[in-house]
C-alpha positions in Angstrom: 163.3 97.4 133.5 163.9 96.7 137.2 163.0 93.2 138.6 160.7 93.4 141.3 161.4 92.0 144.8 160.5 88.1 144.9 157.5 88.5 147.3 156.3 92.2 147.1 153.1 93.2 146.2 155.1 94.5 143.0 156.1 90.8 142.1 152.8 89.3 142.7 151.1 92.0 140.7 153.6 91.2 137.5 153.2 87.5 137.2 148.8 87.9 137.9 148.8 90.8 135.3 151.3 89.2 132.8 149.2 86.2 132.5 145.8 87.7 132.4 146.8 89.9 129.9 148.7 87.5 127.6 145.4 84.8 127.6 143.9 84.8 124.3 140.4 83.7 123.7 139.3 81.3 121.4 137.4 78.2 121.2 138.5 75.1 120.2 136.1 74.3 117.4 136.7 78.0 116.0 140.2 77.1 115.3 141.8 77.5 111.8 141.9 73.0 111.6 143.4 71.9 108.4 141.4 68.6 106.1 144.1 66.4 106.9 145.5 63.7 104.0 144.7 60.2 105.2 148.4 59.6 106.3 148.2 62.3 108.6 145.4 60.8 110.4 146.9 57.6 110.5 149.8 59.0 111.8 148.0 60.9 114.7 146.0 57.6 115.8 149.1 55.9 115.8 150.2 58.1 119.3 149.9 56.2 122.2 149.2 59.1 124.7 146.0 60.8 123.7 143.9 59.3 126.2 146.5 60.4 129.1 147.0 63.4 128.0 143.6 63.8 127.4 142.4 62.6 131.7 145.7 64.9 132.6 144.0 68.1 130.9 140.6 67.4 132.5 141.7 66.7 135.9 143.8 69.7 135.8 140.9 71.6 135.4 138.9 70.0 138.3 141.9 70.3 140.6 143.0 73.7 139.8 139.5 74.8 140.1 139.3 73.2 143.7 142.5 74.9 144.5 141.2 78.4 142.9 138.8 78.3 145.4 140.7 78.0 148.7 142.5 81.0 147.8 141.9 84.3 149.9 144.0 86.8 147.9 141.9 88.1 145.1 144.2 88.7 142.6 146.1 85.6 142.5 142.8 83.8 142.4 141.8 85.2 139.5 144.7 84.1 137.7 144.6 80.4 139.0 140.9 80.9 138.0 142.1 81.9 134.4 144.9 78.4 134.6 142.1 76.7 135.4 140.2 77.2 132.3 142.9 76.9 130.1 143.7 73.7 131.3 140.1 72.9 130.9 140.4 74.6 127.4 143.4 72.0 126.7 140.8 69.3 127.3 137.8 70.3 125.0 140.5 71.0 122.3 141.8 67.6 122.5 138.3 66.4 122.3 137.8 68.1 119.7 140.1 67.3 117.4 139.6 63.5 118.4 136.3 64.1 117.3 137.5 65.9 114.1 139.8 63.7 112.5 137.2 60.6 114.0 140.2 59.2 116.2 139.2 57.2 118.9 140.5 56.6 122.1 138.9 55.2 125.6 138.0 57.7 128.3 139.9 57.3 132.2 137.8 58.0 135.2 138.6 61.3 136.8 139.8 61.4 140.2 137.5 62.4 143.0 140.1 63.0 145.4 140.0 66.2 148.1 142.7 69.1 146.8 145.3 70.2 148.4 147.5 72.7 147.9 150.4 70.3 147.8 148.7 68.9 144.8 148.7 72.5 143.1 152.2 72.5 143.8 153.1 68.9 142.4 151.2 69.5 139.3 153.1 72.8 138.8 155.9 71.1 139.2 155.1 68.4 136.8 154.5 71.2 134.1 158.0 71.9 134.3 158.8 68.7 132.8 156.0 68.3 130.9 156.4 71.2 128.9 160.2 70.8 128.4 159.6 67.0 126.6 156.4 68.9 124.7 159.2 71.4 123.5 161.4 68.9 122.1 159.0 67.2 120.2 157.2 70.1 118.7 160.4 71.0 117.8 161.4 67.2 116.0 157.9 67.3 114.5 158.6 70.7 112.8 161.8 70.1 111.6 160.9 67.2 110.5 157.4 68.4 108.9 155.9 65.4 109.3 152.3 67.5 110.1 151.1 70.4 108.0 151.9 73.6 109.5 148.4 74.4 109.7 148.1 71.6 112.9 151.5 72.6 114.1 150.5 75.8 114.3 147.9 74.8 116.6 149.8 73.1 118.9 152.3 75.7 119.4 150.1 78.1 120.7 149.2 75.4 123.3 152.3 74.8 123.7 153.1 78.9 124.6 150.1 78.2 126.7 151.7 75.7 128.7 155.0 78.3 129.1 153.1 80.8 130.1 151.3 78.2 132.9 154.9 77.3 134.1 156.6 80.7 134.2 153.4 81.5 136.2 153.9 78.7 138.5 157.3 79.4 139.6 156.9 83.0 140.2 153.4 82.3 142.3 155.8 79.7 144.1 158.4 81.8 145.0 156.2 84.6 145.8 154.8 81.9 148.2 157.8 81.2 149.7 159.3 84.1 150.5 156.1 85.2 152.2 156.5 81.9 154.6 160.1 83.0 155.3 161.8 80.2 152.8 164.3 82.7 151.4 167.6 79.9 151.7 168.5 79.0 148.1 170.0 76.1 149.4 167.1 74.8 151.4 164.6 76.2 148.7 165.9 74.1 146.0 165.6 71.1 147.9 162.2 71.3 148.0 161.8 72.3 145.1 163.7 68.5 143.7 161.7 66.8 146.3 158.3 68.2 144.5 160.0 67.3 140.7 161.0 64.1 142.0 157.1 63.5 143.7 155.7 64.5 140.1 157.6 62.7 138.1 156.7 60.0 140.6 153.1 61.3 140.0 152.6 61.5 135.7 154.4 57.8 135.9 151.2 56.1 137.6 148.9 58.3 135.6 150.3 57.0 132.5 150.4 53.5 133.7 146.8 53.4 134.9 145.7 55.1 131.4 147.5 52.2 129.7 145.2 50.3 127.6 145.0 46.7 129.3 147.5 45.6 131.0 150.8 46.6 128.7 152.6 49.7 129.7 152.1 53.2 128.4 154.7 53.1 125.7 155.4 57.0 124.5 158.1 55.6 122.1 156.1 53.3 119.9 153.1 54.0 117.2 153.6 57.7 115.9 155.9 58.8 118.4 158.7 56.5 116.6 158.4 58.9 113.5 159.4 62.0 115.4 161.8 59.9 117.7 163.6 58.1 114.1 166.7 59.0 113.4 167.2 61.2 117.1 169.6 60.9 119.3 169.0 61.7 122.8 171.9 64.8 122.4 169.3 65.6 119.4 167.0 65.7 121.1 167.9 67.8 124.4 169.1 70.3 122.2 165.7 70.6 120.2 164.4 71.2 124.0 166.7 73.3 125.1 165.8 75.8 122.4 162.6 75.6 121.5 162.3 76.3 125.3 164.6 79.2 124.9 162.2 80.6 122.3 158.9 80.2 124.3 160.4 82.0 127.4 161.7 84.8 125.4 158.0 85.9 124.6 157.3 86.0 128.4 158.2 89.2 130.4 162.2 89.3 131.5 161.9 90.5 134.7 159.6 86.9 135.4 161.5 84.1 136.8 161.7 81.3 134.8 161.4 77.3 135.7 165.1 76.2 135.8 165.5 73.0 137.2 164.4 70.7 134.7 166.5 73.0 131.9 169.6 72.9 133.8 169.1 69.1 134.5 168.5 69.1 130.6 171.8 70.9 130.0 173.5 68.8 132.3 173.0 65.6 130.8 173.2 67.0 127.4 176.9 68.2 128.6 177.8 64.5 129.8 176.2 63.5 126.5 179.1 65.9 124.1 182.2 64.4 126.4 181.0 60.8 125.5 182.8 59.5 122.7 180.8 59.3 119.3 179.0 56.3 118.3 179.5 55.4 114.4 175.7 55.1 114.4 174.3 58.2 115.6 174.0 61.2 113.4 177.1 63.7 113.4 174.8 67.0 112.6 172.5 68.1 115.2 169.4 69.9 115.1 170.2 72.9 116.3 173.3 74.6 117.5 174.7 73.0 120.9 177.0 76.6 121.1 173.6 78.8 121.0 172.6 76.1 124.2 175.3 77.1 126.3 173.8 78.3 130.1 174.4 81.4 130.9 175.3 83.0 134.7 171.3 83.5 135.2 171.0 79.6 133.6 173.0 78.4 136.3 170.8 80.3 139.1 168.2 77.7 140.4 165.2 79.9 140.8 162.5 77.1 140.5 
């Protein structure tokens, strides 16, 4: 199959059609949800971040909405339309199974804020990680079994929801880019660290101000210390690095795929192999570090 040309009409038609046409629709409450033992609940109030995660879905969905509707080409709109309700989608689901399995969590005030399309761009950006850390964890959490499969398989399809969102992103991006004339890798992957770097910046004072009181939002404590047990960060990347491997490789090839945050991933996981081994962390790994290695294409920065 032949790539199309980053900012054709050919390009921009791909990544619109691709994700139209790969949304599945479903409701939340229509889901197959498994009657989850007592432990199980415990174990999901015992997660510190389901009231951030929850405000971060919603105000996705009133920012992406705001965004959808300053946008003059039809086609793409309808897609960010389509994002839009997702992420909306994310946020009923999550109150939903709240409601379900009676867990309860206080609500954050959205934000009111005018939208611009830097914000679009931030919170793309912010995906990128987002969806990276989500992959490693899904990935500990099923190795691990410590949920029935019937919740996990829940969660992955958000999860392939949230790949599909970034791979999306990137090629809207780019598509943007080189219609502005921004066709210097160089130059272009500067900006695109500057806009990792401002939502990172970003998702750390949305978790602190949906920190209960006045203690930090701590993502390594309650439940998250069962999937986090026993992991070293190496473990850890590597879970990551292919679980996000495996998402990508049900998305259309000739799609440009977030590679920043993976490489950056990589990267440290690299520095992590040359250090020597500590006598307490585990000697087998979760997954194969020589099925991790990057590839030419890897190594290309095209987000």
């Amino acid at each position: 199959m032949r790539n199309p040309v980053v900012g054709s009409l050919e390009h921009r038609d791909l990544f619109c059609r691709t994700f139209i046409e790969t949304h599945l629709p479903f409701e939340p409450a229509a889901l197959p949800w498994p009657r989850l033992e007592a432990r199980y609940v415990d174990l999901l109030r015992a997660f510190p971040f389901w009231s951030f995660a929850r405000s971060m879905e919603q105000e996705a969905d009133r920012m992406i909405a705001t965004f959808a509707q300053t946008l003059t080409d039809a086609v793409i709109r309808e897609a960010v339309e389509l994002q839009g309700y997702e992420e909306g989608r994310h946020g009923r689901l999550l109150d939903h199974m709240l409601e379900r399995y009676e867990i309860d969590v206080p609500a954050v005030p959205l934000s009111a804020l005018p939208v611009t399309r830097d914000d679009f761009i931030v919170f793309g950006f912010g995906e990128c990680t987002d969806s990276v850390i989500g992959f490693g964890a899904f990935a500990l959490a099923r190795q691990k079994q410590i949920f029935p499969q019937g919740l996990l398989d829940v969660f992955e399809h958000i999860l392939f929801e949230e790949a599909r969102h970034i791979v999306f992103f990137i090629n809207w991006w780019r598509y943007e880019e080189a219609l502005a004339g921004n066709t210097n890798p160089l130059a272009r992957t500067v900006a695109a660290l500057k806009y990792q770097a401002r939502a990172v910046m970003h998702q750390a004072q949305g978790a602190q101000g949906a920190a209960l009181g006045t203690a930090p939002l701590d993502l390594t404590g309650g439940g998250s210390q069962v999937i986090l047990e026993g992991v070293s960060p190496a473990m850890f990347l590597e879970a990551a690095l292919a679980e996000e491997r495996a998402m990508m490789a049900r998305i259309d090839p000739r799609l440009l795929r977030p590679q920043i945050v993976p490489f950056l991933a990589w990267a440290a996981l690299l520095g992590l192999r040359m250090l020597p081994p500590r006598a307490e962390t585990p000697q087998r790994p979760l997954a194969s570090f020589d099925k991790l290695s990057m590839t030419d294409d890897d190594l290309r920065m095209t987000g």
